[in-house]
C-alpha positions as a Markdown table, in Angstrom:
| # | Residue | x | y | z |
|---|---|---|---|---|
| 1 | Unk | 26.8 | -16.3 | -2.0 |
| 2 | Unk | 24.7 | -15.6 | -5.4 |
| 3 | Unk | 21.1 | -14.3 | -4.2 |
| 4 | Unk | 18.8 | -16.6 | -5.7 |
| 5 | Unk | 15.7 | -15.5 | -8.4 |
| 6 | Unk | 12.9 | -15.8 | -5.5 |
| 7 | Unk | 15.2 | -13.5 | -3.1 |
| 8 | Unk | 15.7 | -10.9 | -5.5 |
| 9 | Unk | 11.5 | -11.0 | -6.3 |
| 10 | Unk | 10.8 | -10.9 | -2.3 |
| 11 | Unk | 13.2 | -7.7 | -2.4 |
| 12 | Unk | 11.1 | -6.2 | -4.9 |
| 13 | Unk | 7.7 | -7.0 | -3.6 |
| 14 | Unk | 8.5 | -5.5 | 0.0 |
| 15 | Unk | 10.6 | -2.4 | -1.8 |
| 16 | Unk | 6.9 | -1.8 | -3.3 |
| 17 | Unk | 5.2 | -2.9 | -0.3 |
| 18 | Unk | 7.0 | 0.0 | 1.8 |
| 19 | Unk | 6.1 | 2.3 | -0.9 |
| 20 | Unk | 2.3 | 1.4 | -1.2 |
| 21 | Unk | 2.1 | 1.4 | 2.9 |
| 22 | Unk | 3.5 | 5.0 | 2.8 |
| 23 | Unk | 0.9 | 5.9 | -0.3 |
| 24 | Unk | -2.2 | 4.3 | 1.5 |
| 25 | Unk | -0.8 | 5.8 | 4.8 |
| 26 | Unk | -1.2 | 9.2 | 2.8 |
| 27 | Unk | -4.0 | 8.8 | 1.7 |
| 28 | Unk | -5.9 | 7.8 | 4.9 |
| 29 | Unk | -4.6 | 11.0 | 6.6 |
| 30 | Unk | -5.8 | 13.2 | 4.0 |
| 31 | Unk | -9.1 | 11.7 | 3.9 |
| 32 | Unk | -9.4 | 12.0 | 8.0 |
| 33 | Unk | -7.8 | 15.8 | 7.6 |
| 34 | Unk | -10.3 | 16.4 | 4.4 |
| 35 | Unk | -13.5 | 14.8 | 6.4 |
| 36 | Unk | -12.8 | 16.6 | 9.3 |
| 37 | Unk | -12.4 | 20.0 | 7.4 |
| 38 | Unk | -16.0 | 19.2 | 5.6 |
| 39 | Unk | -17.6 | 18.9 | 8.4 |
| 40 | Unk | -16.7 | 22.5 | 9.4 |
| 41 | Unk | -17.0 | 23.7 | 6.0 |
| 42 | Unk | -13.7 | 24.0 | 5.2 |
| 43 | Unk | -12.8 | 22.9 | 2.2 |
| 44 | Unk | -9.8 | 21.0 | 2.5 |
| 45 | Unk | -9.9 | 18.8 | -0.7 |
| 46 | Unk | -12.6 | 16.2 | -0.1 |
| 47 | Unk | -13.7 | 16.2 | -3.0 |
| 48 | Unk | -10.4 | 15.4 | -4.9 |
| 49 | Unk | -9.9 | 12.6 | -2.4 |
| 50 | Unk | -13.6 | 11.4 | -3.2 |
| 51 | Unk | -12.6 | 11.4 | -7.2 |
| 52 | Unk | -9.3 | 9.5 | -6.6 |
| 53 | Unk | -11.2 | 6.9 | -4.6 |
| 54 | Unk | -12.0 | 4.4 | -7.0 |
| 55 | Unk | -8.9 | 4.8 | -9.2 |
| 56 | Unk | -5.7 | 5.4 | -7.5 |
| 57 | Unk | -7.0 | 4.9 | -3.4 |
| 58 | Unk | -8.3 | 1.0 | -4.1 |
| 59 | Unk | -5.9 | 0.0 | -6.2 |
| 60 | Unk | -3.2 | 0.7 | -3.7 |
| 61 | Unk | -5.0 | -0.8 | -0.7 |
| 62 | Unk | -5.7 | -3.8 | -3.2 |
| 63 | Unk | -2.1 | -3.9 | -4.0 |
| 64 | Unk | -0.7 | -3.8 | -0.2 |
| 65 | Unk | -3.4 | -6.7 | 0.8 |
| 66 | Unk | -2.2 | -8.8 | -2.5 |
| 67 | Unk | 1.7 | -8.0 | -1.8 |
| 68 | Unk | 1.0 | -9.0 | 1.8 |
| 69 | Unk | -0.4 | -12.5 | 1.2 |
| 70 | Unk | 1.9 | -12.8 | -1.6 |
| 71 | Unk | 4.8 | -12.6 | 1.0 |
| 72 | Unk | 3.4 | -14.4 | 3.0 |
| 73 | Unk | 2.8 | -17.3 | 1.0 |
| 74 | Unk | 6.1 | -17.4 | -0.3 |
| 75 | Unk | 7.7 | -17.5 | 2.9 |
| 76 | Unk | 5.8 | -20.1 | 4.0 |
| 77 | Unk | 6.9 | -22.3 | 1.0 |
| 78 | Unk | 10.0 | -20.7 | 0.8 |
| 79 | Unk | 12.9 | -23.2 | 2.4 |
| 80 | Unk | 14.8 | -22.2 | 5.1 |
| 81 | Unk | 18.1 | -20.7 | 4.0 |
| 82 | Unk | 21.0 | -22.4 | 6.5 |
């Protein structure tokens, strides 16, 4: 059975979904582990994570909340494979 254009695009969106919700996943940890350490003046790399914010952190929360409606809309006017 020949996987269709639109099933081969929904495997690549969710490949890079899984990849982005490992990144942002990351990312959160370090900035809980880097807030933490700041407030007992350690410093633990917050403010590295503070200069990454607003280019590398928001783009890849941006990307997981567009990939995730993107899904989503396409499976709900996807039809139903029988």
């Amino acid at each position: 059975m020949p996987v269709s254009t639109l099933e081969k695009l929904i495997a690549v969106i969710n490949r890079i979904l899984l990849i982005d919700v490992f990144l942002v996943a990351f990312f959160f940890l370090w900035f809980i582990t880097a807030l933490v350490a700041e407030s007992l003046h350690w410093h633990l790399g917050w403010q590295v994570w503070q200069s990454l914010w607003q280019s590398v952190i928001q783009p890849a929360i941006g990307l997981l909340m567009l990939g995730a409606i993107a899904t989503g809309v396409i499976n709900r006017f996807r039809k139903p494979s029988k």
